[in-house]
MMTF fields as JSON, N, C-alpha, C and O atoms, coordinates in Angstrom:
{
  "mmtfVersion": "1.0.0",
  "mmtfProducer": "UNKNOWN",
  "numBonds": 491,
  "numAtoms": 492,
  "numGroups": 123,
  "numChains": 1,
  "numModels": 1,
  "chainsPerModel": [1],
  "groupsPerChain": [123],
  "chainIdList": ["A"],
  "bondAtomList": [4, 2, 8, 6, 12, 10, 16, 14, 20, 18, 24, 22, 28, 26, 32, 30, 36, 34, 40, 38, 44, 42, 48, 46, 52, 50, 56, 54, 60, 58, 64, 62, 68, 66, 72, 70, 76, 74, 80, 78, 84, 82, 88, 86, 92, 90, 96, 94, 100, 98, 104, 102, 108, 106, 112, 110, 116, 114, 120, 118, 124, 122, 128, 126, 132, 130, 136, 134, 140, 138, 144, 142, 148, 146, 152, 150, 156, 154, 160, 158, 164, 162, 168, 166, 172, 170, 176, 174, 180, 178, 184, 182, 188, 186, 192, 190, 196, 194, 200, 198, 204, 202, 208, 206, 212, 210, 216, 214, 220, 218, 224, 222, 228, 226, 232, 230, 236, 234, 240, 238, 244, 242, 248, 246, 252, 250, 256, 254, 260, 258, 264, 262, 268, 266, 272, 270, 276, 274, 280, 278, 284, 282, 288, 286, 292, 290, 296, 294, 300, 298, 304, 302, 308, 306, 312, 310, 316, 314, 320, 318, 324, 322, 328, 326, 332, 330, 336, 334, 340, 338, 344, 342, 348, 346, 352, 350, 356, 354, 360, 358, 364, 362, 368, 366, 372, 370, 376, 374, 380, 378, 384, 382, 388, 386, 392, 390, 396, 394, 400, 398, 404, 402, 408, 406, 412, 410, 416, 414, 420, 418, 424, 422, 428, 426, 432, 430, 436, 434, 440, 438, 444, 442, 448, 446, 452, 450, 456, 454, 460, 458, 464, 462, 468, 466, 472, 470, 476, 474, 480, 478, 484, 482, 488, 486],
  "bondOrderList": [1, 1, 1, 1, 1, 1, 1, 1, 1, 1, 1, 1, 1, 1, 1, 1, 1, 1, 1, 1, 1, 1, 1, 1, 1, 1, 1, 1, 1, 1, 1, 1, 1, 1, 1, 1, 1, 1, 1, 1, 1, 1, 1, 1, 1, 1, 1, 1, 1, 1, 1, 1, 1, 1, 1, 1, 1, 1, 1, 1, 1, 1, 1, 1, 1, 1, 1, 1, 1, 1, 1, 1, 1, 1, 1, 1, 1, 1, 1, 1, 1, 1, 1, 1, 1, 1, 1, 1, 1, 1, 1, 1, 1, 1, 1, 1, 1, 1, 1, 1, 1, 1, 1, 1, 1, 1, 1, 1, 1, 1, 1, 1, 1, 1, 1, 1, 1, 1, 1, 1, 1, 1],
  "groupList": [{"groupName": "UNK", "atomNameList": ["N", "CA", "C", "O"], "elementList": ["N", "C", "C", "O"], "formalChargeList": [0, 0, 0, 0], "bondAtomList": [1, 0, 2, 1, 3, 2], "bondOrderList": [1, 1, 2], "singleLetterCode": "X", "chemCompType": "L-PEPTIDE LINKING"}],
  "groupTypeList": [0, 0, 0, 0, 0, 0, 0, 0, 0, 0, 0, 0, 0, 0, 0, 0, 0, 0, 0, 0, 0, 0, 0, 0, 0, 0, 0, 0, 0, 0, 0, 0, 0, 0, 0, 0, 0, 0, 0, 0, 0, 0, 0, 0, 0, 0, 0, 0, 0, 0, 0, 0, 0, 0, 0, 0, 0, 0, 0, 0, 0, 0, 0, 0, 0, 0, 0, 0, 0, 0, 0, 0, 0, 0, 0, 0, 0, 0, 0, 0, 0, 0, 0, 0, 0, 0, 0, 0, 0, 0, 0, 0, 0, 0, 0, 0, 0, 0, 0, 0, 0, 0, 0, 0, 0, 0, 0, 0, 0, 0, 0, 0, 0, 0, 0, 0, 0, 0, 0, 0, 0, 0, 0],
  "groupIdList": [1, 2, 3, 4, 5, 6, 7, 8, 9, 10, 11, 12, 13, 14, 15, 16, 17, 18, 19, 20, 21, 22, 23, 24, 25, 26, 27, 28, 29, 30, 31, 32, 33, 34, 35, 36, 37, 38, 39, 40, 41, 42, 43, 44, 45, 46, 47, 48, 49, 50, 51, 52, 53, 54, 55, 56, 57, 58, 59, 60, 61, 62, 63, 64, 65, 66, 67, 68, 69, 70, 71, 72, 73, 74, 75, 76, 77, 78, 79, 80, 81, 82, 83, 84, 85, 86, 87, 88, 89, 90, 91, 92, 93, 94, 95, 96, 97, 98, 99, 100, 101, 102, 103, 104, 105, 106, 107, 108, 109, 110, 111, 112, 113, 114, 115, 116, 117, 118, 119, 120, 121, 122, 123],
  "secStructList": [7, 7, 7, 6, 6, 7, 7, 5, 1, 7, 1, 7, 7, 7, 7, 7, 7, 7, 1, 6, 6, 7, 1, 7, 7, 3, 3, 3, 3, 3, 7, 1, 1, 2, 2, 2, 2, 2, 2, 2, 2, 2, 2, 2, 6, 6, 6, 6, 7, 7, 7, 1, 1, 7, 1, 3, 3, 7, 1, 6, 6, 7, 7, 3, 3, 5, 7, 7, 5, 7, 6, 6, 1, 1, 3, 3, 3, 3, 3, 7, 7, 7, 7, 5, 7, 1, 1, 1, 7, 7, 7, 7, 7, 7, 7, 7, 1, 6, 6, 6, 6, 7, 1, 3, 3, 7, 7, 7, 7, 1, 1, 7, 7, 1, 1, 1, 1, 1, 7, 7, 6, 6, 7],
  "xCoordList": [184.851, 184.482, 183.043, 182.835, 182.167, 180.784, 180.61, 180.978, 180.185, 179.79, 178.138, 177.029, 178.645, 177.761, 176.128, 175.074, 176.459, 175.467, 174.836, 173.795, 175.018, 174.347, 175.223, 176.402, 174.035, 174.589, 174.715, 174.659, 174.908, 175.152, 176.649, 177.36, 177.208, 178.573, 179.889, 180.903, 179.565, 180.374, 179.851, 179.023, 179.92, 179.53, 180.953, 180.654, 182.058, 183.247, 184.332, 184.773, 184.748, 185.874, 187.144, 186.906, 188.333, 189.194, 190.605, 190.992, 191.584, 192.555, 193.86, 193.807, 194.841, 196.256, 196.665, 196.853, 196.717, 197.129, 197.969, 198.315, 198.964, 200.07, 199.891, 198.748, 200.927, 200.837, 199.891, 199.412, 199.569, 198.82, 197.777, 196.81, 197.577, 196.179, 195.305, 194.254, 195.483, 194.398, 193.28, 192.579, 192.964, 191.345, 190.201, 190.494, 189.098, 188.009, 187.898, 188.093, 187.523, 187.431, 186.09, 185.902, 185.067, 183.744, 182.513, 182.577, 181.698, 180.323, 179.248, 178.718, 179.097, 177.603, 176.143, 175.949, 175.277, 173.876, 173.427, 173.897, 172.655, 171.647, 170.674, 170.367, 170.072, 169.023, 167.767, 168.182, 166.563, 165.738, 166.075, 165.761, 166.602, 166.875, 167.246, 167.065, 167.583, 168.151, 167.226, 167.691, 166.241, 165.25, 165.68, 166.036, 165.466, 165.788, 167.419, 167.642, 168.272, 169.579, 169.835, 170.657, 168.946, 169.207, 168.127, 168.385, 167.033, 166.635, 167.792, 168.513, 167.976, 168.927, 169.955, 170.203, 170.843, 171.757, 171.923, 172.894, 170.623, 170.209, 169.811, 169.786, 169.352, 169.221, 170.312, 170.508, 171.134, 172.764, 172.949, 173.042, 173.025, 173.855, 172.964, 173.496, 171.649, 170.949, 171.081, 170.757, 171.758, 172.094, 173.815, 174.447, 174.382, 175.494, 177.479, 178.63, 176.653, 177.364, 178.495, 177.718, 179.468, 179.881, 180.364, 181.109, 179.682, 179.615, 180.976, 181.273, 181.689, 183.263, 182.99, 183.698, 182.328, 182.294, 180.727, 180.177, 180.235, 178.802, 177.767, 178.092, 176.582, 175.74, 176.107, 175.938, 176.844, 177.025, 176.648, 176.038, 177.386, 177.523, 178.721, 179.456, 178.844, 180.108, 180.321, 179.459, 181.287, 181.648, 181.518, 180.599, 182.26, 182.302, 181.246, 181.0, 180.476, 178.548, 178.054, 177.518, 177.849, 176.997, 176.357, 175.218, 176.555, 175.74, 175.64, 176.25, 174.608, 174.308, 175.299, 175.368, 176.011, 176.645, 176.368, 175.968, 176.547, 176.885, 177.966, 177.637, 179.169, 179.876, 179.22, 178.505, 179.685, 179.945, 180.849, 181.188, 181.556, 182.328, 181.155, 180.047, 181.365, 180.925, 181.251, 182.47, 180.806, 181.833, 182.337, 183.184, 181.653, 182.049, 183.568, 183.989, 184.313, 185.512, 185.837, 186.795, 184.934, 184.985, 184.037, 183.593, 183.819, 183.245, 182.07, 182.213, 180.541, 179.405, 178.817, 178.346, 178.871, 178.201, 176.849, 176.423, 176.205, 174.639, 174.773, 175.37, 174.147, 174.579, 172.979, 172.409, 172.521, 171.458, 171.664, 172.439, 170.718, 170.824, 172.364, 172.84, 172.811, 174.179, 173.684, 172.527, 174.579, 174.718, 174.503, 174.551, 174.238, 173.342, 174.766, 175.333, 175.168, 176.185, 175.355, 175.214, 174.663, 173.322, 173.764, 174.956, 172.89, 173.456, 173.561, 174.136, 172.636, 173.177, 174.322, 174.534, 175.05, 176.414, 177.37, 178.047, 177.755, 179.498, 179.956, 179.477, 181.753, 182.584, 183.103, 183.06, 183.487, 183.701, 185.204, 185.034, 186.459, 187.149, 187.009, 186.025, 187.498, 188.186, 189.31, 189.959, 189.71, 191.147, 191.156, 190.261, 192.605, 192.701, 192.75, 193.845, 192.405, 192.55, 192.135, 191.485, 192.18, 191.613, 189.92, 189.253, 189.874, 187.8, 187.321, 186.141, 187.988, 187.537, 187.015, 186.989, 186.694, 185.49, 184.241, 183.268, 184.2, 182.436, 182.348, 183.235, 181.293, 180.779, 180.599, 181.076, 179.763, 179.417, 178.947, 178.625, 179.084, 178.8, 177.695, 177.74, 176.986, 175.959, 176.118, 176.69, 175.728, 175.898, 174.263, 173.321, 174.465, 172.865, 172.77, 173.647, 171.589, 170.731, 168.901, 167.918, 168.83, 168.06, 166.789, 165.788, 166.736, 165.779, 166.195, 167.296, 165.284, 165.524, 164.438, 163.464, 164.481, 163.265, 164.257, 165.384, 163.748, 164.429, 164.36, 163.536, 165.322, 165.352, 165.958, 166.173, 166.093, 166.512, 165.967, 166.392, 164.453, 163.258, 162.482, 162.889, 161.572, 160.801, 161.171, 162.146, 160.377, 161.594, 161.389, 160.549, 162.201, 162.429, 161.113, 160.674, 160.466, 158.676, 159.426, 158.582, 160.829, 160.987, 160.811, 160.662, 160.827, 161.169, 159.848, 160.021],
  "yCoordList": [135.294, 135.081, 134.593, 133.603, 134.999, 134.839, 134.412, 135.162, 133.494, 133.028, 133.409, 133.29, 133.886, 134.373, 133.701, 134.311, 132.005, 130.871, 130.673, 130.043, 130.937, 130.558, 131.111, 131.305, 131.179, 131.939, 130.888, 131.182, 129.609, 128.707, 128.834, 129.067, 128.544, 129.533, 128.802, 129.405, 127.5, 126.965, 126.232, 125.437, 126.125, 125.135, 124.178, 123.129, 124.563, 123.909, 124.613, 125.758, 123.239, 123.65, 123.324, 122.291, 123.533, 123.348, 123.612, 124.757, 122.124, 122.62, 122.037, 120.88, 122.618, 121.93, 121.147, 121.505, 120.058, 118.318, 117.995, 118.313, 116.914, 116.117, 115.539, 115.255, 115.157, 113.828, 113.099, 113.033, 112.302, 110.871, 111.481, 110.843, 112.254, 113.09, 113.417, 114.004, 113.214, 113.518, 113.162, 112.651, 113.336, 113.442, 114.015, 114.887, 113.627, 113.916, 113.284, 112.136, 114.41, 113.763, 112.948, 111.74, 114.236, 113.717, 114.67, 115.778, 113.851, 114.978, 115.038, 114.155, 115.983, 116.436, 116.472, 116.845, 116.066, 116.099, 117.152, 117.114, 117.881, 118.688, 117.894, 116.755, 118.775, 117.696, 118.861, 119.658, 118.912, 119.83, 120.202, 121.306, 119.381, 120.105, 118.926, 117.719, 119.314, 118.709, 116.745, 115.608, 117.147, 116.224, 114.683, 113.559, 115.234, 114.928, 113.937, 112.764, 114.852, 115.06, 113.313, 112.416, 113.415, 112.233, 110.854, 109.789, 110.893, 109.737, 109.516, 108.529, 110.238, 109.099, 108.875, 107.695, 109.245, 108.631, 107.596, 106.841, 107.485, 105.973, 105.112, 103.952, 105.504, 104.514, 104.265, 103.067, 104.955, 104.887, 103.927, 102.82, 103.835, 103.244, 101.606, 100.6, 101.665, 100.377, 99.298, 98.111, 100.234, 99.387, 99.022, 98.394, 99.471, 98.797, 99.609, 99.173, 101.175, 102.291, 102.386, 102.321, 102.467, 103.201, 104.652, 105.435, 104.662, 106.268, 106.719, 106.106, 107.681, 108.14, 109.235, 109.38, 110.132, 111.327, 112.201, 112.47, 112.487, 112.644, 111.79, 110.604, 112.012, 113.226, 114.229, 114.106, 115.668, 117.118, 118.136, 118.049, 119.084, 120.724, 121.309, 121.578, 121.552, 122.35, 123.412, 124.079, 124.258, 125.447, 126.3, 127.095, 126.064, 127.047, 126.565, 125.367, 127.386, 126.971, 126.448, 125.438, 126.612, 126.096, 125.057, 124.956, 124.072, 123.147, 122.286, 122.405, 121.084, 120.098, 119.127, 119.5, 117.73, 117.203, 115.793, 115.681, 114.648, 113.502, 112.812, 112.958, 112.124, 111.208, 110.13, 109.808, 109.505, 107.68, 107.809, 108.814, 106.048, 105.765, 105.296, 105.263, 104.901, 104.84, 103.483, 103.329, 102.924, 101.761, 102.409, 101.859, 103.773, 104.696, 105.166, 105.794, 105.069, 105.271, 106.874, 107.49, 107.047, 108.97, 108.803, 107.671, 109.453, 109.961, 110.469, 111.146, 110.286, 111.166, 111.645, 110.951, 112.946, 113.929, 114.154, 114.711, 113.682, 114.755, 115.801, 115.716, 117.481, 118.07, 119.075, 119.139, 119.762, 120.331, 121.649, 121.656, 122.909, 124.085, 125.26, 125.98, 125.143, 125.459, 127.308, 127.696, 127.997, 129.784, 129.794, 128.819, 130.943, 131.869, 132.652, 132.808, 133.016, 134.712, 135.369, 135.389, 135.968, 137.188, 138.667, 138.962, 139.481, 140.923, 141.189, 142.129, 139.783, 139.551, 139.089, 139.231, 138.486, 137.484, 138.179, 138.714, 138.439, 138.376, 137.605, 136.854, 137.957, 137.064, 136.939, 137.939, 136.005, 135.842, 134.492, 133.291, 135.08, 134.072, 133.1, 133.297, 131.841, 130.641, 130.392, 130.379, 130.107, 129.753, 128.131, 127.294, 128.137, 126.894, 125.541, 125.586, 124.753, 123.126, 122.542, 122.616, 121.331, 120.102, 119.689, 119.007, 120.777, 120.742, 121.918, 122.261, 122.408, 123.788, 123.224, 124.216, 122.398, 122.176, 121.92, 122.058, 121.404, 121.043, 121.633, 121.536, 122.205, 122.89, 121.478, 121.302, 120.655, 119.552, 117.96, 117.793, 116.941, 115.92, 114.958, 114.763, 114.612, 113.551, 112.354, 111.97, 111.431, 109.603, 109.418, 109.622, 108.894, 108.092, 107.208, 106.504, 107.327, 106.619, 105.696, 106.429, 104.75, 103.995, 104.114, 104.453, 103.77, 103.546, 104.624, 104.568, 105.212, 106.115, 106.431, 107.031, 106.055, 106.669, 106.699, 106.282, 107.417, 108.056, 106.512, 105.599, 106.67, 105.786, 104.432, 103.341, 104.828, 103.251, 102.467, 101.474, 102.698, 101.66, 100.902, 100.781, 100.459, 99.194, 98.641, 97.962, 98.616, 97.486, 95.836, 95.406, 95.249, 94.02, 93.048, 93.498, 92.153, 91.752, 90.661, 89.997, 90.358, 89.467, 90.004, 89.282, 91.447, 92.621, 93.296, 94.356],
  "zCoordList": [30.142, 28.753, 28.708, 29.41, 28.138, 27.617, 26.301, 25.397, 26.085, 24.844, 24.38, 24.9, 23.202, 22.515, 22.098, 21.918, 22.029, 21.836, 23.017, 22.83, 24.131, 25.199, 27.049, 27.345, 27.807, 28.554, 30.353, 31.547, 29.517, 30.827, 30.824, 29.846, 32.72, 33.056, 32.01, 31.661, 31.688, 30.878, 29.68, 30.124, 28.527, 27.815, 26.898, 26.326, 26.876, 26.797, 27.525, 27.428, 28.555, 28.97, 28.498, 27.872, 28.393, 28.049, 28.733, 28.965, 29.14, 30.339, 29.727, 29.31, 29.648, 29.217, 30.536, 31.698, 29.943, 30.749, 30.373, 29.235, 31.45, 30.889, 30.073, 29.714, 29.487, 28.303, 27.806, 26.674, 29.236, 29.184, 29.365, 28.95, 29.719, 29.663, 28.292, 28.546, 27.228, 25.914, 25.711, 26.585, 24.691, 24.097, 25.008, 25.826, 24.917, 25.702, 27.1, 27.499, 27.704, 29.278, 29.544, 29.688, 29.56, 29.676, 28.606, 28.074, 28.633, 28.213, 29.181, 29.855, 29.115, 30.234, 29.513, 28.356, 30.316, 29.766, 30.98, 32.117, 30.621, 31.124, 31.64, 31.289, 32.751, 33.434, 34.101, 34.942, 33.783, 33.946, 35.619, 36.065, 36.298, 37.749, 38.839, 38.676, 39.525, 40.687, 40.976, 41.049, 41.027, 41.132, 40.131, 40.486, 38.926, 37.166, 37.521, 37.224, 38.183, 37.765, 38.894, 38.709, 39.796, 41.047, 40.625, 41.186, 39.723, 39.202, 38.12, 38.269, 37.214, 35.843, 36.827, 36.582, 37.918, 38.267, 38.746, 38.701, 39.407, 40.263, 39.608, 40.021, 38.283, 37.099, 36.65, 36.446, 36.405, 35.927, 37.051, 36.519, 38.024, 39.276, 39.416, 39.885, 38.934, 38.94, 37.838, 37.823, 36.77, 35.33, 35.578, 34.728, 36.744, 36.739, 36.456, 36.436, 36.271, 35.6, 37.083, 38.036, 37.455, 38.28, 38.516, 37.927, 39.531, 39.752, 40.589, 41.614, 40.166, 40.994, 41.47, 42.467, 41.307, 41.761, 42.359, 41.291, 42.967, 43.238, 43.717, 43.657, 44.191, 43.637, 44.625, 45.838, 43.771, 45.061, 43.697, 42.632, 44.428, 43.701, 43.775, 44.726, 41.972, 42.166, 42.359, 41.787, 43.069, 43.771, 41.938, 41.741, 41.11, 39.414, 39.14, 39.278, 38.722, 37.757, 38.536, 38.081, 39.965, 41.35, 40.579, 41.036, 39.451, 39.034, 40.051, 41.114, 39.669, 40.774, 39.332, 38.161, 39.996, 39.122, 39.624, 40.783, 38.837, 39.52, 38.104, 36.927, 38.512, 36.784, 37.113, 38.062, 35.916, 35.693, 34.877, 34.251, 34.863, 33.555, 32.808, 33.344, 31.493, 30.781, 29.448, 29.377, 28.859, 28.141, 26.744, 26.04, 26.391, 25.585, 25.857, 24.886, 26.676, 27.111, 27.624, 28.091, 27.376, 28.152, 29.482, 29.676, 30.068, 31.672, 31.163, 30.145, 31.732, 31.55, 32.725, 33.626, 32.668, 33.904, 33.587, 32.576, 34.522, 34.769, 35.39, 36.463, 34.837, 35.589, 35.303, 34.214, 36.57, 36.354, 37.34, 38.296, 36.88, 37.622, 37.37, 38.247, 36.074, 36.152, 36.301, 36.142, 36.553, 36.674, 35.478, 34.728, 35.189, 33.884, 33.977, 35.058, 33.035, 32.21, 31.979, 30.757, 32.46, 32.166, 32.287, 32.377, 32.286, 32.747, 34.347, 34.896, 35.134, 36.558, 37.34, 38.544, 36.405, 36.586, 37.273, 36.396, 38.21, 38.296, 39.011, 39.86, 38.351, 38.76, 40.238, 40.955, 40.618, 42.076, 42.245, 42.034, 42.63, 43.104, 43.699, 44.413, 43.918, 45.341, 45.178, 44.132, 46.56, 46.784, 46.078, 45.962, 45.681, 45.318, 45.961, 46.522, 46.138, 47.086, 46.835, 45.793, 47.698, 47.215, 46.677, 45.899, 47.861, 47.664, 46.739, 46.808, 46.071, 45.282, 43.891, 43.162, 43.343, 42.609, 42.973, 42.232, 44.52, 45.02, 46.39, 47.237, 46.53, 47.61, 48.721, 49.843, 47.928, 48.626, 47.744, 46.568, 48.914, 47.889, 48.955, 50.17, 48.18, 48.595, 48.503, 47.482, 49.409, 48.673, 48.622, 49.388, 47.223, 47.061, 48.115, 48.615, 48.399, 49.529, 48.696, 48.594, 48.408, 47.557, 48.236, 47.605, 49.926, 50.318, 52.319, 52.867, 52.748, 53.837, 54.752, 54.298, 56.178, 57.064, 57.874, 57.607, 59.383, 60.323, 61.162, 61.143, 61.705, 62.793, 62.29, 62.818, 61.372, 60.031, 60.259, 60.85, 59.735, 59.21, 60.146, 61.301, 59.828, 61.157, 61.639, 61.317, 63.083, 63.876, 63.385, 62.594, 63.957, 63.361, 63.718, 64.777, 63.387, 63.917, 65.027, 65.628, 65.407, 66.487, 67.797, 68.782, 67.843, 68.438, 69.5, 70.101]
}
């Protein structure tokens, strides 16, 4: 299905859930790109937001994603780089499992050099 308003691979999803499952899950913000998508999170993560899921990529709309909760009571995704529905698009299966929403996932890392950092000055 292609939507007519825009040609990113999803712009509402929609899944029949148990019971306790209602209302809104999450909302996503767009993020000019990968780069974009890993500063607001670490700002998200420095103001105190907890993060459950990410920073990776999901396997549907190869987007780059990262959540938080939120005190809004819904989940907010950053998500940047999603697939285009173009006249280039096709569709492509995965098997179902546990890992079949993310290709891969990253842990923020704040601060990073090889060797893990200077040596110590007692040293």
């Amino acid at each position: 299905l292609q939507p007519r308003a825009s040609d990113d691979h999803h712009c509402l999803f929609l899944l029949d859930t148990p019971p306790h499952m209602q209302g809104l899950e999450h909302v996503a913000f767009h993020m000019q790109g990968p780069t974009a998508l890993m500063l607001a999170g670490s700002r998200m993560v420095k103001k105190g937001y907890e993060s459950f899921w990410g920073p990776g990529r999901h396997k549907f709309g190869s987007n780059w994603f990262w959540y938080f909760n939120s005190p809004m009571g819904v989940h907010v995704e950053y998500d940047a780089d999603m697939d285009k529905h173009d006249e280039n698009w096709t569709a492509r299966s995965i098997d179902v499992g546990p890992e079949t929403s993310q290709m891969f996932l990253f842990e923020n890392v704040e601060k990073w050099s090889p060797g893990g950092g200077p040596p110590h000055p007692d040293h």
